[in-house]
N, C-alpha and C positions, 0 to 999 in steps of 0.2 A: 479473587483474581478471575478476568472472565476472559476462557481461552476458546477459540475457535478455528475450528476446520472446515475447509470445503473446496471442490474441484468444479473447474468449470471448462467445456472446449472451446475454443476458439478460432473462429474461420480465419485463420492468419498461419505463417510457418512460426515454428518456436525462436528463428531470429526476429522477423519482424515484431512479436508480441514482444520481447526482449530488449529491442530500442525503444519501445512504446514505453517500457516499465521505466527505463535509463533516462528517460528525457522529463525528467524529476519537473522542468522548469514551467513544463506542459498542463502540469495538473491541474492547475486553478480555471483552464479550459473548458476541461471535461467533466471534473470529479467536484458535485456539489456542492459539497462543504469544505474546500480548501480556497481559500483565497487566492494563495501565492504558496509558491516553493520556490529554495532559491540553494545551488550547490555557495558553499560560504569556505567551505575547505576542503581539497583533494589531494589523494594520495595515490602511488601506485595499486594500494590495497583499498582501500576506501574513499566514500566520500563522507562529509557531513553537511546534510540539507534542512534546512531551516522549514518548517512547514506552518502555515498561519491558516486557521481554520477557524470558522464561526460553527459553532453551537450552543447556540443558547444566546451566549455570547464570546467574544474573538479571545483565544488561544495562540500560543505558537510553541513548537517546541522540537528541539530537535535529533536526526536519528542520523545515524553511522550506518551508512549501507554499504555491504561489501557486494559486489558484484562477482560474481565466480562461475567464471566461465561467459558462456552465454543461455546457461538452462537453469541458474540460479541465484537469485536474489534475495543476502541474507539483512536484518536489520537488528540494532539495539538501540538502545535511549540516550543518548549522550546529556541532555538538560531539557529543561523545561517547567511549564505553569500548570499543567495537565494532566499527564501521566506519572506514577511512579514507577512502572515498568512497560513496556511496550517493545516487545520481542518479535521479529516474526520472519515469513521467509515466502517465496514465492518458485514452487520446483517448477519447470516447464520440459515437456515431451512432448513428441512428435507422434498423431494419431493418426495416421491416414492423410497424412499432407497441412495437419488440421493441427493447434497447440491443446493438450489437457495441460493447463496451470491447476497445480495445487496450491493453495493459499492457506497460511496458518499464522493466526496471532495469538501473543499470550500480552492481556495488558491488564492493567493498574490501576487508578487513580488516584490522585494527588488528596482529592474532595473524598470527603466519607460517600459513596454507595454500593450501598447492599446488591452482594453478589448478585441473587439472582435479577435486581436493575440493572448492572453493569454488562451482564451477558444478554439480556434482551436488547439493549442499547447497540453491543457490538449484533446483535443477531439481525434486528429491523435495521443499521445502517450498510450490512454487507451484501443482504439482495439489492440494493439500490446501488453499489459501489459495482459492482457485479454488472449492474445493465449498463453503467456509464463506462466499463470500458468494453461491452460488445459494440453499443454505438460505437466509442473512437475508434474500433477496429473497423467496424462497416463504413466509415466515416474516411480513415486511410488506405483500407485495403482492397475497396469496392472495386 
């Protein structure tokens, strides 16, 4: 299982970075390997978003996001082609008018690879995941 941490700040308030994270629909915009996302079921407590990504070749699968609050966004695996676990959560605080998002995944896969593949895998796709929402931030908050 390849689990990863990491904080990043972000020129934006912790609400804005927070409708940013919320607006699921947005992704295939900005975030290079998501095709589409798409909210398929909401509750007062949750949603369930359907996400279609290419690597390699095209996936989809889907997570239970519980929104809570506005400074946290928590996730689990509800189905999928992909993953066998995929966990994670995203805290946000307020630094100086500025957001620190803490980001933390714990994921799985479906397909046999070897731990330390799957953690390099999550490690080279989270600095690039990382720069594509400083753009969307500079992009809507400029």
């Amino acid at each position: 299982m390849a689990t990863v941490e990491t904080e990043e700040v972000f020129d934006c308030t912790v609400e804005q970075f927070y409708n940013l994270l919320i607006d699921y629909e947005s992704y295939g915009e900005f975030l290079d390997d998501v095709d589409s996302c798409e909210v398929i079921e909401e509750d007062d407590d949750y949603k369930i978003v359907e996400y279609r990504v290419s690597v390699v070749k095209s996936f989809s699968y889907r997570l239970r996001m519980e929104e809570n609050g506005e400074d946290m966004i928590s996730w689990t695996l509800e189905s999928g082609d992909l993953f066998k676990v995929s966990n994670g959560s995203w805290e946000l605080e307020e630094q100086d008018g500025k957001t620190l998002a803490k980001y933390s995944i714990e994921a799985k896969f479906k397909v046999f690879v070897p731990g330390p593949i799957a953690k390099m895998a999550v490690n080279v796709n989270l600095p690039n995941m990382m720069k594509s929402y400083h753009k969307r931030v500079a992009e809507l908050y400029s």
